[in-house]
C-alpha positions in Angstrom: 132.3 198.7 61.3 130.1 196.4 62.9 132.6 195.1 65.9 133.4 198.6 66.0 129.5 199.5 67.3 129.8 196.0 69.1 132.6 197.5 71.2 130.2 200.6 72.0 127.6 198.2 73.0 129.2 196.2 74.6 131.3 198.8 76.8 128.7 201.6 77.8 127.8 199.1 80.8 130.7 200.4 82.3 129.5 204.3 82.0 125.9 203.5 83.5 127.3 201.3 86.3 129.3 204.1 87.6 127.2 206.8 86.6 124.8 204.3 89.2 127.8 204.1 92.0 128.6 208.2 92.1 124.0 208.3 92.7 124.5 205.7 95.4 127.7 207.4 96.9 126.0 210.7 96.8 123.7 209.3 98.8 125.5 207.0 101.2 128.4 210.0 101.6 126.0 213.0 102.4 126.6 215.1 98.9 130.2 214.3 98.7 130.3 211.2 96.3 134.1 211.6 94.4 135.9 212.3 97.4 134.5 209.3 99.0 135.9 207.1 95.6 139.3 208.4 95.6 138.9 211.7 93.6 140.9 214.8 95.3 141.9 217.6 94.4 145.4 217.8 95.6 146.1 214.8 93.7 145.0 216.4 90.3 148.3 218.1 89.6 150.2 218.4 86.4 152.9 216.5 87.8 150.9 213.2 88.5 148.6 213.0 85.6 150.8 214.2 82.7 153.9 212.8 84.0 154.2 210.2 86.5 151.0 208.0 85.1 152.1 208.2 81.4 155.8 207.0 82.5 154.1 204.5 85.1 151.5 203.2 81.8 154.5 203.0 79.8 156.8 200.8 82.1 153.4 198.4 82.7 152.8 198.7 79.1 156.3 197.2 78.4 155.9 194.8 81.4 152.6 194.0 79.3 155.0 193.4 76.2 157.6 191.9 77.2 156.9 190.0 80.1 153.3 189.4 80.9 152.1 188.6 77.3 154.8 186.1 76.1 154.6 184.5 79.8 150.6 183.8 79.8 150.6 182.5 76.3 153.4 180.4 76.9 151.5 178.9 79.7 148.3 178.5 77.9 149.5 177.8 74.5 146.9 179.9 73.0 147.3 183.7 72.2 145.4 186.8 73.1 142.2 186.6 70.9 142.8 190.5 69.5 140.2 190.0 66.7 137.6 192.5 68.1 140.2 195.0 67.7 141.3 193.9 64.1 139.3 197.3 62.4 141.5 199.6 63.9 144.5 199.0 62.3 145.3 201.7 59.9 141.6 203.0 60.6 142.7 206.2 61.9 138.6 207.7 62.8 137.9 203.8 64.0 140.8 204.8 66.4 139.9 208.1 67.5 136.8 206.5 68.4 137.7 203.7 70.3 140.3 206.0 72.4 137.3 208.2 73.5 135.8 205.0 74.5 138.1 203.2 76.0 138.9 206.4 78.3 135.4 206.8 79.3 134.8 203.0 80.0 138.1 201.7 80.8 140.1 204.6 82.3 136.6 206.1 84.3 134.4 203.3 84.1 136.2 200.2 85.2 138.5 202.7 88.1 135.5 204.3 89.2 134.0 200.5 89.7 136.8 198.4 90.5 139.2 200.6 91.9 137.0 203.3 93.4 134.0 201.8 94.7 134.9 197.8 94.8 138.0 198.2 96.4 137.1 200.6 98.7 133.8 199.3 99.7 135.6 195.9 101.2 138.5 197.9 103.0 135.2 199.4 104.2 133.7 195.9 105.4 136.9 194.0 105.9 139.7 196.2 106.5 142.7 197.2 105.3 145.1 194.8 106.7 147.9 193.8 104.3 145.8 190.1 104.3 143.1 191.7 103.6 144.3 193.8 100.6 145.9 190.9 98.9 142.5 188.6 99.0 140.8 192.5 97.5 143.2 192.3 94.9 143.0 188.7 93.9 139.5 188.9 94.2 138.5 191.8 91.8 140.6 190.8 89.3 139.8 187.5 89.1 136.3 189.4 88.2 138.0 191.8 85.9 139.7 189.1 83.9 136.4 186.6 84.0 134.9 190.4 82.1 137.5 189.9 79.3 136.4 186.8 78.2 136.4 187.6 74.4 139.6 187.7 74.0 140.4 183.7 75.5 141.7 182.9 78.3 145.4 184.4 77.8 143.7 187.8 77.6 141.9 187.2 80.3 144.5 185.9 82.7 146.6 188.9 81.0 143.7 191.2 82.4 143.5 189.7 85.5 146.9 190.6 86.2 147.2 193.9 84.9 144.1 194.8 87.4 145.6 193.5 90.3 148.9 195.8 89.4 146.4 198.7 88.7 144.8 197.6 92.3 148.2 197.8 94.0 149.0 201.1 92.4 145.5 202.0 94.1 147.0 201.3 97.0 150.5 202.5 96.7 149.0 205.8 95.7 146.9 205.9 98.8 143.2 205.7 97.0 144.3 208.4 94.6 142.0 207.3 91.8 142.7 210.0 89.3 146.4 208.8 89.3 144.6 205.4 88.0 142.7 206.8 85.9 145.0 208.2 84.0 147.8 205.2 84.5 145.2 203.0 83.0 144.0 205.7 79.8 147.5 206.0 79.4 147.9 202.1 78.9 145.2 201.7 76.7 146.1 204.8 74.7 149.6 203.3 73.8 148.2 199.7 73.1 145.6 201.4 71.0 148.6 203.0 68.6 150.6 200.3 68.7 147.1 198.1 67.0 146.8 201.2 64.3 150.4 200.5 63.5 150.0 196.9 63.6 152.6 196.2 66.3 150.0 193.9 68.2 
């Protein structure tokens, strides 16, 4: 119970840093803050939240398995540090919990920063030259993974990496940041279940 409420603590950063961005955007964007992060209303179909971004967090969540995980720790020969997470498995409210969370920081929070305002305050500055895109990518996520420093260094190279795919799919998607949103609640959801089940 008590890294569960460390989790909380420890993640509701996330909700007043972008509850601080959308003020700041209201202000800097004349009354029209979410638009000027990536959230539109033609992009909030049916199609793209419920479909394409849970098949899109599924193939990156077996790209995660697979692929990414075994790769990193083979490199650093140490694996993810997971032991924060340890009091969800077979803790079914723990988990209920944490999803909430984990949308609200992770899927909102960390998009609305990262994704939404980062990213699209230094296309703003720089440009959005494929040059400059690539050094925005490697540059957040280098700051995302630095963020996930509890779990070593695999889980936060691991991190890193993931961001800068979740950056590219920014990009790919044309700024849609609900798509992300939900790509990356998606991604958390299934790694979630698969820690109730023990299969992480």
């Amino acid at each position: 119970m008590l890294i569960l409420v460390w989790l909380i603590s420890n993640q509701v950063e996330n909700i007043i840093i972008s509850i601080l961005i959308i003020t700041a955007n209201y202000i800097e964007y004349k009354g029209k803050p979410f638009s000027a992060l990536g959230f539109r209303y033609e992009k909030f179909t049916f199609k793209n939240i419920f479909i394409l971004a849970p098949l899109v967090a599924l193939g990156l969540f077996i790209f995660y398995v697979f692929a990414l995980v075994p790769r990193i720790t083979k490199l650093t020969g140490v694996p993810i540090d997971l032991s924060s997470l340890e009091d969800l498995r077979g803790n079914f409210s723990a988990c209920l919990t944490i999803l909430a969370l984990v949308w609200a920081t992770a899927g909102f929070g960390e998009e609305i920063i990262f994704r939404g305002y980062f990213m699209r305050q230094f296309t703003k500055f720089f440009g959005a030259s494929k040059v400059s895109i690539l050094f925005n990518i490697i540059l957040l996520s280098c700051f995302l993974g630095f963020m996930y420093g509890h779990q070593g260094i695999t889980g936060q190279l691991v991190a890193g990496i993931v961001g800068a795919l979740l950056a590219l799919i920014f990009y790919i998607r044309k700024y849609d940041l609900w798509f992300n949103i939900a790509v990356h609640g998606f991604f958390n959801t299934i790694a979630i279940i698969c820690i109730y089940f023990g299969l992480m």
